[in-house]
C-alpha positions as a printed Julia matrix, in Angstrom:
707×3 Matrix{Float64}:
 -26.29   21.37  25.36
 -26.45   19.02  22.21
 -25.67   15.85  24.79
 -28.86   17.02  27.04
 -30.84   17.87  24.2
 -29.66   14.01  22.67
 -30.87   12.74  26.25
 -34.15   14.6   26.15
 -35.12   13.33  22.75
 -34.3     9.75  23.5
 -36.33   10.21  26.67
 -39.46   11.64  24.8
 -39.39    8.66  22.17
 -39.23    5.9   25.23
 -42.16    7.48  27.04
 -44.12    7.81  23.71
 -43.31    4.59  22.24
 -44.56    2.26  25.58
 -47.34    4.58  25.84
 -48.41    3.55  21.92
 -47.56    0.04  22.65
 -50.08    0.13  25.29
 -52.38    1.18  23.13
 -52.05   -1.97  21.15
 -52.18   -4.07  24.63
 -55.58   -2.46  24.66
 -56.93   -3.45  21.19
 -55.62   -7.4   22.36
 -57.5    -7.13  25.35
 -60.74   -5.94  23.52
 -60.22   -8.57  21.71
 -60.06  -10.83  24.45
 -63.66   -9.6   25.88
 -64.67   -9.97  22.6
 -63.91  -13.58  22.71
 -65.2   -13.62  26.04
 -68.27  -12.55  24.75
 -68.88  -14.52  21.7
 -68.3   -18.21  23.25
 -69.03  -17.89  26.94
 -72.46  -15.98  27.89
 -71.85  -17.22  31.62
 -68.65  -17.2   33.96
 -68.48  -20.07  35.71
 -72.5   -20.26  35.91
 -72.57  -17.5   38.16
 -75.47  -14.98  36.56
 -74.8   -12.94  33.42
 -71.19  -12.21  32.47
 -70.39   -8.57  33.47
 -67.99   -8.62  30.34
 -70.98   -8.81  28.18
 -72.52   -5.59  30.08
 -69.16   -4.03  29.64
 -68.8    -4.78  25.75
 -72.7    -5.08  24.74
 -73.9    -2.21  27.09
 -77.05   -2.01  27.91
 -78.72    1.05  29.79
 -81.07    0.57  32.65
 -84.35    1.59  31.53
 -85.32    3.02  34.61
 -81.68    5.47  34.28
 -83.7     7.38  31.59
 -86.74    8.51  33.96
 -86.44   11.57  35.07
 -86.75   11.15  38.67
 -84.53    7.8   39.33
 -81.79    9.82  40.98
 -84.66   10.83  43.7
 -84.57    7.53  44.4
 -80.63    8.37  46.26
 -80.92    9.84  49.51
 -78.26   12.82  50.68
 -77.39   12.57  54.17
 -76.84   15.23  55.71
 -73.87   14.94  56.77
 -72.93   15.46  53.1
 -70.6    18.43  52.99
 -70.16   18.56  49.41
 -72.08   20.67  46.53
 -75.81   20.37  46.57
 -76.8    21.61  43.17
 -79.95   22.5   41.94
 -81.31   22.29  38.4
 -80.92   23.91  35.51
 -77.2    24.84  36.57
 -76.24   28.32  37.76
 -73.27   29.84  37.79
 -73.25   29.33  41.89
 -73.42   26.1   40.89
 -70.72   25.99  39.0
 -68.6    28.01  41.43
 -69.62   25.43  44.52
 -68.22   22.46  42.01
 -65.14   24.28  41.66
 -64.51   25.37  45.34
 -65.66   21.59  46.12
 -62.74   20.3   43.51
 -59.86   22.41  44.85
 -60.47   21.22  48.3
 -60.34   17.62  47.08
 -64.32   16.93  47.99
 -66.48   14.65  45.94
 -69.33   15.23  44.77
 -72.58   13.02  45.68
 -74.01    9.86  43.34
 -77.16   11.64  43.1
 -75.56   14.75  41.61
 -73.57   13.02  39.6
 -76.23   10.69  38.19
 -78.58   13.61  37.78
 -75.84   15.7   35.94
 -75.47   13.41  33.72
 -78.74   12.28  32.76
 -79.37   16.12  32.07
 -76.25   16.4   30.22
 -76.94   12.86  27.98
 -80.91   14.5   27.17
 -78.89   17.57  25.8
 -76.42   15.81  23.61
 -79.28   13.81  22.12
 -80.03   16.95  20.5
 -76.75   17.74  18.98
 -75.33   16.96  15.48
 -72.44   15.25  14.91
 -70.57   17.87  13.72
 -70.54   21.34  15.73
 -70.49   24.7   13.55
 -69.17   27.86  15.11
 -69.22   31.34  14.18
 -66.7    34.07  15.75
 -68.67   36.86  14.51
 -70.63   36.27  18.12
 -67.68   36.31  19.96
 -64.18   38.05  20.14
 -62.6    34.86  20.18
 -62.99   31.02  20.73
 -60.22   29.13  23.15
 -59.73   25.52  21.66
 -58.32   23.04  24.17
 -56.45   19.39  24.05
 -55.79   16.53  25.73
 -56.75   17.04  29.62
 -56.51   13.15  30.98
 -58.07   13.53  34.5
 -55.27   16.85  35.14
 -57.34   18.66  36.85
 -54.69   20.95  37.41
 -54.29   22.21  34.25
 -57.98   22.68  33.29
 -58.13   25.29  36.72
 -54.76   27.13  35.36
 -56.59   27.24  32.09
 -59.84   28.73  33.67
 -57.43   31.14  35.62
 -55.1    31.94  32.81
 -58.06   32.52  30.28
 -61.49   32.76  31.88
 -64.09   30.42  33.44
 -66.26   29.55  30.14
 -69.1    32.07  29.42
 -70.56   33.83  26.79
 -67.99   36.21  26.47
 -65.26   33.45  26.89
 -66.34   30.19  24.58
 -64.47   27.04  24.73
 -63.83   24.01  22.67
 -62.49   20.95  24.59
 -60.87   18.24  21.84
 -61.62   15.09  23.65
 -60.0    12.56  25.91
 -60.99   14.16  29.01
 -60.68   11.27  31.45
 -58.21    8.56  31.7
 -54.36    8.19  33.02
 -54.42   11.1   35.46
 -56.39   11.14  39.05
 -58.66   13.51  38.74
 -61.16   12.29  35.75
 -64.06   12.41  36.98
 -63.94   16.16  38.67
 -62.68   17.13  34.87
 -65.39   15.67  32.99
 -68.1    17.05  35.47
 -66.43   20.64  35.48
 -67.15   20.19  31.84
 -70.22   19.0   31.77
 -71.87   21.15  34.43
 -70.43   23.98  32.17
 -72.06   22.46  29.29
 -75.36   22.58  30.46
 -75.0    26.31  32.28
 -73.78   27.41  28.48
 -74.68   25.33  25.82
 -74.02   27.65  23.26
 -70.53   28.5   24.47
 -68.8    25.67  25.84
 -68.63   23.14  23.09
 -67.08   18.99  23.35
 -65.81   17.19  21.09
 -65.35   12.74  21.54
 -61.91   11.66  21.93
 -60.45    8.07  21.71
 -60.74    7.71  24.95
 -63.9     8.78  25.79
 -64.87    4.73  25.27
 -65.43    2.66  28.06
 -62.89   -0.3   26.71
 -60.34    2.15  27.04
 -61.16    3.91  30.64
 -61.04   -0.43  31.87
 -57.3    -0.21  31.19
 -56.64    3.4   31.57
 -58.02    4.2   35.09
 -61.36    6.32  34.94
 -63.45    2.55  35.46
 -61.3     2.09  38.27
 -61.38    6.13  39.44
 -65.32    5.86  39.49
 -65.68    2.62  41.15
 -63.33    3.51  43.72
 -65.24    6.93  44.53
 -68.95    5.95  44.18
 -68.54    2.22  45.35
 -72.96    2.07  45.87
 -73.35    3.56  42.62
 -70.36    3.35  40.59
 -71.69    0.77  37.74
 -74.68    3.08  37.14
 -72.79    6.0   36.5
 -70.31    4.21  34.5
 -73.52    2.78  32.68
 -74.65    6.59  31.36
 -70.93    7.6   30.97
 -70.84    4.72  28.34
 -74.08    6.48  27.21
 -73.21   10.69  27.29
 -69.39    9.66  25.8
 -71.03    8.04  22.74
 -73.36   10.95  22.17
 -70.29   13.8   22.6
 -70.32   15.42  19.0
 -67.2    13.84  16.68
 -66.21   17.24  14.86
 -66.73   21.23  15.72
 -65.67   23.73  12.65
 -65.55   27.22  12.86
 -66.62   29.9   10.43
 -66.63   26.56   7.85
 -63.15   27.29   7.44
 -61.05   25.11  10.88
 -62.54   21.71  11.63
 -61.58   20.2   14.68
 -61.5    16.71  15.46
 -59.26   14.54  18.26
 -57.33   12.73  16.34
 -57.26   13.64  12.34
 -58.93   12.36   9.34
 -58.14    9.19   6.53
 -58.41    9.35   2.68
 -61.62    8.17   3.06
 -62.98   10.82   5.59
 -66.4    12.46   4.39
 -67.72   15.06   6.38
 -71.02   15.11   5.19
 -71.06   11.63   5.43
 -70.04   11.38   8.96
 -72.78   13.82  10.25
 -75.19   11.47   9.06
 -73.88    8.76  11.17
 -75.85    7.55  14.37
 -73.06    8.28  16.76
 -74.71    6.56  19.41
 -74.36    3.32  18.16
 -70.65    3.53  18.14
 -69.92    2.71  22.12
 -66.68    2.24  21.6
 -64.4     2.12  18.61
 -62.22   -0.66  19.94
 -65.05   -2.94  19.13
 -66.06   -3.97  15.12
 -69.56   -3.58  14.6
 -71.01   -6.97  15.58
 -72.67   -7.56  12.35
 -68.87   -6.75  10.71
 -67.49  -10.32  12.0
 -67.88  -14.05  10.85
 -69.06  -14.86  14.77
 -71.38  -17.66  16.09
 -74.76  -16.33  16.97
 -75.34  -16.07  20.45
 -78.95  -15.77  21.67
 -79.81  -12.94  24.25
 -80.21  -14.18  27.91
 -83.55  -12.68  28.24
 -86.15  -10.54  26.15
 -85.58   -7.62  28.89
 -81.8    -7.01  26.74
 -83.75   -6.43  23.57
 -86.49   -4.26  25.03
 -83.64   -2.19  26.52
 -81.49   -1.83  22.85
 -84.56   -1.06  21.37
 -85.12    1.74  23.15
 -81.58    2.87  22.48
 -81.97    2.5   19.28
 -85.22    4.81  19.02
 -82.8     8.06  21.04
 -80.55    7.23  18.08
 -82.8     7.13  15.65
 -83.72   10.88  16.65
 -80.17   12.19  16.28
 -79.74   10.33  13.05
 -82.91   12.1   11.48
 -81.83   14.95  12.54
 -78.42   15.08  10.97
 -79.89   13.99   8.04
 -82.49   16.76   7.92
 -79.4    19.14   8.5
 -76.98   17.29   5.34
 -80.14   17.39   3.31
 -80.45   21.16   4.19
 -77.09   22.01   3.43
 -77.07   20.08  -0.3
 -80.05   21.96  -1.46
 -78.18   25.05  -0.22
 -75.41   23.76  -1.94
 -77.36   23.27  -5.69
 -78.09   19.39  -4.89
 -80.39   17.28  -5.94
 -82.33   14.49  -3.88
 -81.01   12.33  -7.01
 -77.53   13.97  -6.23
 -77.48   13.81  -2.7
 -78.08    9.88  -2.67
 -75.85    9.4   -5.16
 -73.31   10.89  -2.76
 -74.12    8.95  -0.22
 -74.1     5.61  -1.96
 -70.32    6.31  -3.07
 -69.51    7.23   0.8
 -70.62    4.47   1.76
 -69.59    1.9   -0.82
 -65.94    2.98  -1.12
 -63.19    0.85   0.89
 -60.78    2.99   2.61
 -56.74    1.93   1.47
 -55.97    2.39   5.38
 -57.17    0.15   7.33
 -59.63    2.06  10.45
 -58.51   -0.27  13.33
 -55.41   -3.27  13.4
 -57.12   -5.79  14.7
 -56.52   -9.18  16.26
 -57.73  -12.29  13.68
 -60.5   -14.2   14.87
 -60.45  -15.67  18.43
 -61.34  -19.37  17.09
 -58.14  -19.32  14.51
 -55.9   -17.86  17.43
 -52.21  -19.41  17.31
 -48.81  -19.21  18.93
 -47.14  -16.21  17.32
 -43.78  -16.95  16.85
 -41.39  -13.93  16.26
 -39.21  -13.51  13.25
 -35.85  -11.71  13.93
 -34.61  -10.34  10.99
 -35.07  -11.64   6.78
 -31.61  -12.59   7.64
 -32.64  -14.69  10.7
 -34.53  -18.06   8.9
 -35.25  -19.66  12.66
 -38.6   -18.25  14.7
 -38.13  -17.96  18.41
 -41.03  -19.82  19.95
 -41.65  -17.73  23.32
 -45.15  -16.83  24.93
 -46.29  -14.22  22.6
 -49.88  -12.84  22.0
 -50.48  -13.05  18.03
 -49.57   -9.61  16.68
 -52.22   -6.96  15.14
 -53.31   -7.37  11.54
 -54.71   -4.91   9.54
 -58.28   -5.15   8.55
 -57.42   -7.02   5.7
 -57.39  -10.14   7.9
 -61.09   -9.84   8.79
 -63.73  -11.74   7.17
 -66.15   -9.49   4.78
 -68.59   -7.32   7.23
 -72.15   -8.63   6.8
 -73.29   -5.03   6.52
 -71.02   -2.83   4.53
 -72.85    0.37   5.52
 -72.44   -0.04   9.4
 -68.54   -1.01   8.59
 -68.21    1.96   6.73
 -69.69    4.18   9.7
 -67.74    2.94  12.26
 -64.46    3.42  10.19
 -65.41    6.88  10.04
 -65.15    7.62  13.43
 -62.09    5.32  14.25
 -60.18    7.64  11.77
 -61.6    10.65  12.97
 -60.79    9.36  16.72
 -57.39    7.67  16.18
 -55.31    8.75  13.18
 -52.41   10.96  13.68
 -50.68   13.06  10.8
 -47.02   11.91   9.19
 -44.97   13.84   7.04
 -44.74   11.24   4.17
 -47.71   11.31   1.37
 -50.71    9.17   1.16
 -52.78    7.15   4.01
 -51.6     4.03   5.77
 -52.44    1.98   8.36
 -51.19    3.6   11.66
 -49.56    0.5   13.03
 -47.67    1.63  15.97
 -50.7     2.76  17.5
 -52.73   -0.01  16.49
 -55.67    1.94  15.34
 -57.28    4.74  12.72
 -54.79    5.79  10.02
 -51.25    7.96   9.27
 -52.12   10.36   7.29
 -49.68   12.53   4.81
 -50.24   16.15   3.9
 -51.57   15.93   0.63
 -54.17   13.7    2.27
 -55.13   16.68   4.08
 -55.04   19.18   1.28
 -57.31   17.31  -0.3
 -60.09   17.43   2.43
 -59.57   20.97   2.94
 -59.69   21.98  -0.42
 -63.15   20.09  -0.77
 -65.11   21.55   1.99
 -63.27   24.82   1.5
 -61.76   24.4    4.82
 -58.0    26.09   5.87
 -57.07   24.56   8.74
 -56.89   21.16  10.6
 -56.84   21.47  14.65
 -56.54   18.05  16.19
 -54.85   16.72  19.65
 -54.54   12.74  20.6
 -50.31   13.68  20.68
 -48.56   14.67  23.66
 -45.9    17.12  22.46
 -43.27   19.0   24.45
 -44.06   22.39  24.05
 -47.81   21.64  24.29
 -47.97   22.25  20.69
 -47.01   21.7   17.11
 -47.27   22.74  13.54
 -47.01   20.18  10.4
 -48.24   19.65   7.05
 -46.95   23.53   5.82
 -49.24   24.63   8.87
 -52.28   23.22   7.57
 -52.37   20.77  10.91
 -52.15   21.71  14.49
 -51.7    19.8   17.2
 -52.7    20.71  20.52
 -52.27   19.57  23.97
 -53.26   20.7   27.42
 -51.99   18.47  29.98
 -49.02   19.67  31.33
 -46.38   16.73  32.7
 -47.96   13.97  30.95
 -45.66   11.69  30.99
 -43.44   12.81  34.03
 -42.85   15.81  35.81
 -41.21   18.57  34.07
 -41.78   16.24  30.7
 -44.23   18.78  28.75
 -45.63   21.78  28.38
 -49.67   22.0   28.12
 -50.95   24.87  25.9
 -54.78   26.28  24.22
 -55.29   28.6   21.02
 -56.95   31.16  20.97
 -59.02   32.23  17.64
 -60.45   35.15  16.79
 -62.09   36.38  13.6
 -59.1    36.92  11.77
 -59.09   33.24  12.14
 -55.4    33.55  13.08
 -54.42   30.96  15.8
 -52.24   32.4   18.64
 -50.52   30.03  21.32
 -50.8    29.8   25.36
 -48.19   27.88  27.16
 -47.73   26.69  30.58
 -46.7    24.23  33.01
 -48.03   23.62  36.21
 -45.07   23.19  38.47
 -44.71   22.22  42.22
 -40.85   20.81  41.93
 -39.44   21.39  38.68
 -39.25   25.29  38.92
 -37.02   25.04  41.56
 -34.64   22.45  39.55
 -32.38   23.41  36.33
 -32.81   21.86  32.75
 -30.25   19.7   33.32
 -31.74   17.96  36.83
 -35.27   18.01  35.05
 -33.61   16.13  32.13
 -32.08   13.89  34.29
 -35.46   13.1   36.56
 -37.51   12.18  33.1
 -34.47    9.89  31.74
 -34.41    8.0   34.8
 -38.04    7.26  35.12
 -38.26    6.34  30.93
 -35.08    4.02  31.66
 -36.82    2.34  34.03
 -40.08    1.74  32.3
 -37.9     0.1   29.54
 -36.02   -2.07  31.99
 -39.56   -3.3   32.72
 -40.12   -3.92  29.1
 -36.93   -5.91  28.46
 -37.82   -7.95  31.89
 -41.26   -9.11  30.28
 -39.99  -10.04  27.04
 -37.15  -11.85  28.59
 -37.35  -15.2   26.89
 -37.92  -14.02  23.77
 -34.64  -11.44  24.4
 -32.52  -14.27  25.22
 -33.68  -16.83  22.59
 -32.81  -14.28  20.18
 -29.44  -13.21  21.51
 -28.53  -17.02  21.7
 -29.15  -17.45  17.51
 -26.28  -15.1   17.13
 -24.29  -16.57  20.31
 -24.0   -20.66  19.07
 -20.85  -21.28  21.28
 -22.61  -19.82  24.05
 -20.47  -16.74  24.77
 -22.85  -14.41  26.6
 -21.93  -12.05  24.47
 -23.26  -10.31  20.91
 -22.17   -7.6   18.79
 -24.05   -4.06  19.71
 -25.2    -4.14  16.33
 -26.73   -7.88  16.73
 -27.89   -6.86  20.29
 -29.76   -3.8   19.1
 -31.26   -6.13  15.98
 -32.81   -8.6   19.04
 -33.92   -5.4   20.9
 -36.0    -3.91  17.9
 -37.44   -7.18  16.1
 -38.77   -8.49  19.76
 -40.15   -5.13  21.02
 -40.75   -3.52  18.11
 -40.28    0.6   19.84
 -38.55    1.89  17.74
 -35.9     3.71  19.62
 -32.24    4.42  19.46
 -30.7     1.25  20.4
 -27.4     1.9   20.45
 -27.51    5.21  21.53
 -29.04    3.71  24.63
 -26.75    0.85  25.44
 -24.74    2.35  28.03
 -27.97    2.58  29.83
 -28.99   -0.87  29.8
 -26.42   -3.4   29.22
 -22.81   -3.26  29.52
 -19.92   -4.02  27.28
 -17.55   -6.92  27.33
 -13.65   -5.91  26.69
 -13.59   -6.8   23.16
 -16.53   -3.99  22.75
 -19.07   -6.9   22.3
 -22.22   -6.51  24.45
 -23.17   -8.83  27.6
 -26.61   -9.46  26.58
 -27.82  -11.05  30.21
 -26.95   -7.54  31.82
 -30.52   -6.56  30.35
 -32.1    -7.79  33.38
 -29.69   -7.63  35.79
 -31.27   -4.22  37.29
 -34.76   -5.92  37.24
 -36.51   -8.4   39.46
 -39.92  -10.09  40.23
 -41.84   -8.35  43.32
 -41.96  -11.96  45.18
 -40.99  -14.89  44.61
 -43.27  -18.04  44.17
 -41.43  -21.32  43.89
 -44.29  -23.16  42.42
 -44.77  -20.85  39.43
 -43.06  -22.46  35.69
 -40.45  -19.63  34.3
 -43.19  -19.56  31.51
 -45.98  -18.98  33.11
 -44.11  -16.4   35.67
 -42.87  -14.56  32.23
 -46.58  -14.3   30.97
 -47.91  -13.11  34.16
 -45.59  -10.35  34.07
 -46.23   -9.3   30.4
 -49.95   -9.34  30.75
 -50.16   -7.8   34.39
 -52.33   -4.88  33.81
 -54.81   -7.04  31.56
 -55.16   -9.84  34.45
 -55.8    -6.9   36.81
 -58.63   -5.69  34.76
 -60.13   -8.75  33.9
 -60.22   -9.83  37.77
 -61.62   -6.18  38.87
 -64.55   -6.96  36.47
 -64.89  -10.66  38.07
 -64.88   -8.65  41.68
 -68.48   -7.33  41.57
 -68.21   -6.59  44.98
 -64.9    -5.25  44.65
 -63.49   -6.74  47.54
 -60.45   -7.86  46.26
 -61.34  -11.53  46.22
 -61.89  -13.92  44.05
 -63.09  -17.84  44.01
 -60.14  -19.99  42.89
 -63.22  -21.8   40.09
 -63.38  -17.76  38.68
 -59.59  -17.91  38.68
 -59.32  -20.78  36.96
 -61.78  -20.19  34.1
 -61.29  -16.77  33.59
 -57.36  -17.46  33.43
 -57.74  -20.48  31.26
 -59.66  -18.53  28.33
 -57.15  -15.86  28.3
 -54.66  -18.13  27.8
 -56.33  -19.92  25.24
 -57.29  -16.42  23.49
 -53.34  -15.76  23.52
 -52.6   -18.9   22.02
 -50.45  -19.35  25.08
 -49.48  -23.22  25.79
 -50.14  -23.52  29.72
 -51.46  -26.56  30.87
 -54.36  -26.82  33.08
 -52.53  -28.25  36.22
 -50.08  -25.27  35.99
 -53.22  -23.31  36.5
 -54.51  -25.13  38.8
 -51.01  -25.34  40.9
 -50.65  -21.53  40.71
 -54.55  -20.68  42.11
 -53.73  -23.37  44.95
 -50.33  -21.04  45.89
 -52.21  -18.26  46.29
 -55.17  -19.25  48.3
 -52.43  -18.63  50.56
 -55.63  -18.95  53.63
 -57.51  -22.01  51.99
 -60.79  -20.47  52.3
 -61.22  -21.18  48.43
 -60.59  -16.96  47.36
 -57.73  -15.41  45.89
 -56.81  -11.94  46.88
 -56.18  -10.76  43.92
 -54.31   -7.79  44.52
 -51.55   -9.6   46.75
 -51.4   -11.63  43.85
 -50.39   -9.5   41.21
 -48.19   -7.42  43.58
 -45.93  -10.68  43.54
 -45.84  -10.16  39.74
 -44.85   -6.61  39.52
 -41.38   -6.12  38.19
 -39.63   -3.64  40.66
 -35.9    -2.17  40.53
 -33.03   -3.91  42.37
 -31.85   -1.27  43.9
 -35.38    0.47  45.02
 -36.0    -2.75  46.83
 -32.82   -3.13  48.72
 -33.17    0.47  49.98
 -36.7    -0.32  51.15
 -35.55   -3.65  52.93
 -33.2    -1.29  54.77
 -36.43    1.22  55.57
 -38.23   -2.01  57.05
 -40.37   -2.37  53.82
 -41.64   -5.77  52.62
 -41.87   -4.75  49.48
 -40.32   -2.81  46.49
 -41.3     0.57  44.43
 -43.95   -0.1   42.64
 -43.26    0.87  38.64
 -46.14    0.72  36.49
C-alpha cells in the first residue's frame, strides 16, 4: 500500500507540474501576440491583423442592439431548443434535455443569450454579497472546465438551481474539457431565469488569451463555424463583466484563485472590471511600447462606447464603497485617503511573471547548477521575470487595478509565511497563512473559499482551516485521477463536503489498475517533455560526461533533469521509469528518448529547427488557426513565412531565413503555394515507439496522438 500510494503521489505531481508549466507557455505566447501587436499592425498586408482583434478586442457595435440576432435565420430543420425570452424554467429544461442528447444549440440563441446575459452583468458589482438567512443553504462550486458531466451529477446530486436551491459557481467554467460551451450556457441561461440565486464568479480562465491555448476558441469555432468569431467577440465581453468576489453573511469571501498582501476589498469593488479583458495582458499604458496609431477612427468610436458600459459599473461600485464607509463612520476626507494608499502602495509579490520586453528579447541560455560555470546554449524561449523587470507603468492607478484582479484570479495559498511571487505558475502570488489572517481579520471575515487547484479528493483544507479549496471536475487530469466535490453552507456557516466521481471504467477496475492507468499516461506526458528539451538534456549530461561515456551518475542525471525542466519532481524516484542503469549503477542518459519519436520524418528539416517545432507545437497551432480565417486548414506559404519568422525572432531563436523558407517549400507538399497546416504539425507530434509500431501492424499511417 505505501509503494501504490508512493506511485500515486509521484503521478499527481507529474500531471500538476506540466499542467503549471503550461501555464507559463501561455504567458510566453501572450507575450508573443503582444509583440505581434505592438510592431506589426498588418500580416503580410492582408487587412487588419486578427491578433490585434484577439488582444485589443473590440465589440461590434451593432452586437449591442437589441435585435442583431434577428438578423440569423432558424431553419427549420433545426431540431434543437428554440427558447424564448426572458428564460423559463421549460427553457431551461429543453437546454438540458438538448445537452444530454449531445445537440447544439443555434447561433441565434446563443448570441441572444448572451447579449441578455452581458446587459445583466453590467448591472452587477464586483463583489457579490449573500445572505443565508433567505435560504436554508447556499451550494458553492469549483473548477468545472467544459465537464459537463459533472455539472449534471451536481444538478442531480443537489438540485437544479432555484430559489430554494442557490448556487455559487467559482470560475473557470470553460476550457480543457469538451463540453465548454453547453457548461457556460447551462449557467448562464440559469443566471438569467434566477438572478438572485444562481451567482458567478470570474476565473483565470474565463480570458480569451487563455481559451486560444486551452480549447474553448477552438470548441466554439468548430461548432458555430458562420458565427463563431461573434460569439467569441461577446464571450470576451460577458467573461470580463462576471463579478471577481461573492461573500456571504460578510463573514466567507469567495474568490477563484486567493488573494496577495496587497489585496483590498474595498478597493477592488471600485475597479472597472470591464476593462480588464484578460489578465495575461499588462495594461497597455503599463509598458515602455512604441505608439501605434489605430487603423481607422471606427476602433475608437467602438472603445469609446465600451468605455461608457464601464463607466456605469464603475459608478456604481463606487456609489456602493461610498455607501458602505459612511455606514462604516467614514469620512469623504477618509474614504479618499483610503483610496489614495490602495492605490499608491506596490505589492512585494509580483501580480503576473512576465516576459521582458519583446525589442530586448535574447537567447536564454540555461545555467545548470552554481556548481556548473558553463551555459548550455540550446533553443530556449527567455524565461519569466518577475515584474521587477518591467519598465515603470505610465499610469500607476490602472497598474494597480489590474494587479488586483491577477491576484485575486491566479494566486494559490502555501504553507510558508508572507507573499511571493508564484513562479511555477507564472502568474498572481503564493500566499502564506498569516497573509490570510490578516485580510480576514480586517474585513471581519472567517473563512477563505477559493478553487484554481485540482486536488484528489475534490477538496482541501490549509492555513488552520481558514482556506478551502474546492474543485468540481471529476477526472481532470485522467480517468480515475480525482474526485470532484461542492460545499454546502448553511446559516451556521459551517461548510459540509459532497464527493463524487463520475465513472464509466474505473468502477469496474481496483485501486491498484486505476493507479497503474494514471502512471502510465503521466509517464508518457514526461517522455514528451524530455523529447522537446532534448538538446538542452544532452548538452547538459555531456558537461558531466568529458570522456564521452554515455553515462552520468543518477545524482548528476537528476541535477540535468531539474535545472533544464525546472518540474520539480522526484527524479530519482522516477528513474526506473525513464532511463536505465549502466552496470556500475551509473545512468545511460540517451535512454531518455529512446521510448520517444517524431510523428514523421522530414529530411529537409535542421535537428534545431525540428527540436523547436516540437517544443512550441501547441503555440504554432494556435497562431496558424488565428491566420486561418476561413478555417480551412490552409495557409499561404508568404503567411507561413512571416508569421514563423516573428516568432522566432520573439524567442530569440537563431533560425535563418532560408531554413524557413526550405521548411514552408517541404510542406507545400502540392505546390499550389498553401500549407495544410494540420498535416504539418501532425509530422511534429512526438508519439510513443511502441504505440506506433502496434498501429503500423493495425494498417495505421500514423501513431497515438499524445498531447
Amino acid at each position: 500500500m505505501a509503494r501504490l500510494e508512493m506511485r500515486r503521489r509521484y503521478t499527481w505531481n507529474i500531471f500538476q507540474s506540466i499542467e503549471y508549466a503550461g501555464e507559463q507557455d501561455q504567458l510566453q505566447l501572450s507575450s508573443f501576440f503582444s509583440f505581434m501587436l505592438d510592431n506589426f499592425t498588418q500580416l503580410n498586408g492582408n487587412g487588419p491583423d486578427l491578433i490585434s482583434k484577439l488582444m485589443d478586442p473590440v465589440v461590434d457595435p451593432t452586437l449591442d442592439e437589441d435585435t442583431f440576432y434577428n438578423l440569423i435565420p432558424v431553419p427549420e430543420s433545426y431540431t434543437g431548443p428554440r427558447l424564448s425570452f426572458p428564460l423559463s424554467v421549460s427553457d431551461t429544461n429543453a437546454l438540458l434535455s438538448a445537452f444530454k442528447e449531445q445537440k447544439t444549440l443555434h447561433a441565434r440563441y446563443v448570441l441572444q443569450l448572451l447579449y441578455k446575459t452581458k446587459k445583466l452583468l453590467k448591472q452587477m458589482p464586483n463583489i457579490t454579497h449573500l445572505s443565508t438567512s433567505y435560504t436554508k443553504e447556499i451550494t458553492i462550486c469549483g473548477d468545472l472546465h467544459g465537464h459537463l458531466d459533472d455539472l449534471l451529477l451536481i444538478f442531480y446530486k443537489n438540485g437544479l438551481p432555484s430559489a430554494e436551491t442557490p448556487y455559487v459557481f467559482n470560475g473557470d467554467f470553460v476550457d480543457r474539457g469538451k463540453k465548454s460551451l453547453e457548461v457556460v450556457v447551462l449557467l448562464f441561461a440559469y443566471l438569467l431565469l434566477y438572478p438572485d440565486h444562481m451567482h458567478l464568479n470570474r476565473g483565470n480562465h474565463e480570458d480569451h488569451i487563455m481559451n486560444l491555448r486551452y480549447g474553448f476558441t477552438k470548441e466554439v469555432m468548430q461548432k458555430y463555424k458562420r458565427h463563431g468569431y461573434e460569439i467569441l467577440q461577446l464571450f470576451q465581453d460577458v467573461f470580463s463583466l462576471l463579478p471577481i468576489a461573492t461573500v456571504i453573511d460578510g463573514k466567507i469571501l469567495i474568490v477563484h484563485g486567493g488573494i496577495s498582501d496587497q489585496t483590498d476589498l474595498d478597493y477592488l469593488n471600485t475597479i472597472e472590471r470591464c476593462k480588464v479583458k484578460s489578465a495575461l495582458r499588462f495594461p497597455r499604458s503599463s509598458l515602455e511600447q512604441p505608439n501605434i496609431s489605430q487603423s481607422s477612427s471606427q476602433v475608437t468610436r467602438m472603445r469609446s462606447t465600451n468605455d461608457a458600459s464601464c463607466s456605469h459599473i464603475h459608478s456604481k461600485n463606487q456609489r456602493a464603497l461610498t455607501q458602505r464607509k459612511r455606514r462604516c463612520g467614514l469620512t469623504r476626507q477618509d474614504s479618499v485617503t483610503s483610496s489614495a494608499t490602495s492605490s499608491s502602495s506596490s505589492s512585494s509579490s509580483s501580480s503576473l511573471c512576465s516576459l521582458s520586453s519583446p525589442s530586448h528579447i535574447m537567447p536564454h541560455p540555461v545555467l545548470l547548477s552554481p556548481s556548473l560555470p558553463h551555459t548550455v546554449d540550446v533553443l530556449q524561449a527567455p524565461f519569466l521575470h518577475s515584474l521587477s523587470s518591467v519598465p515603470h507603468p505610465a499610469n500607476p492607478q490602472h497598474e494597480q487595478e489590474w494587479k488586483q484582479i491577477v491576484d485575486v484570479l491566479w494566486s494559490d495559498p502555501k504553507s510558508h509565511k508572507g507573499c511571493s511571487p508564484n513562479t511555477f505558475r507564472g502568474g498572481g502570488c503564493y500566499f502564506g497563512p498569516d497573509v490570510t489572517q490578516k485580510l480576514l481579520l480586517h474585513h471581519g471575515l472567517q473563512l477563505l473559499i477559493r478553487s484554481h487547484e485540482c486536488k484528489q479528493e475534490g477538496y482541501e483544507l490549509c492555513h488552520g482551516g481558514q482556506v478551502i479549496t474546492i474543485f468540481s471536475a471529476s477526472n481532470y487530469y485522467e480517468e480515475g485521477s480525482n474526485r470532484g466535490a461542492y460545499i454546502k453552507i448553511g446559516k451556521e456557516l459551517v461548510p459540509r463536503f459532497y464527493q463524487y466521481q463520475v465513472s464509466r471504467i474505473t468502477r469496474k477496475l481496483t485501486l491498484t489498475q486505476r493507479v497503474q492507468a494514471a502512471e502510465g499516461s503521466a509517464l508518457r506526458a514526461l517522455k514528451e517533455k524530455l523529447f522537446t528539451h532534448r538538446s538542452e538534456l544532452m548538452s547538459g549530461f555531456q558537461q558531466y560526461d568529458q570522456n564521452n561515456t554515455g553515462v552520468v551518475s543518477v545524482s548528476e542525471w537528476a541535477l540535468v533533469l531539474e535545472s533544464v525542466l525546472r518540474l520539480d519532481l522526484p527524479w530519482r524516484t522516477l528513474r526506473p521509469h525513464l532511463a536505465r542503469l549502466a552496470p556500475d549503477g551509473s545512468v545511460e542518459y540517451q535512454s531518455c528518448f529512446e521510448d520517444m519519436e517524431p510523428g514523421m520524418t522530414l529530411s529537409q528539416v535542421t535537428p534545431n529547427l525540428a527540436e523547436t517545432l516540437f517544443r512550441y507545437r501547441t503555440d504554432i497551432e494556435i497562431i496558424f488557426n488565428i491566420i486561418d480565417k476561413d478555417h480551412s486548414g490552409l495557409i499561404s506559404i508568404e503567411e507561413f513565412r512571416h508569421t514563423w519568422r516573428h516568432f522566432s525572432a520573439h524567442l530569440g531563436v537563431d533560425i535563418n531565413d532560408r531554413a524557413i523558407d526550405d521548411l514552408a517549400r517541404s510542406i507545400d507538399f502540392n505546390k499550389d503555394g498553401s500549407i495544410d497546416f494540420t498535416e504539418f504539425l501532425e509530422a511534429f507530434r512526438v508519439v510513443h515507439k511502441l504505440d506506433n509500431k502496434d498501429q503500423t501492424l493495425n494498417g495505421k499511417t500514423c501513431g497515438q496522438k499524445y498531447s
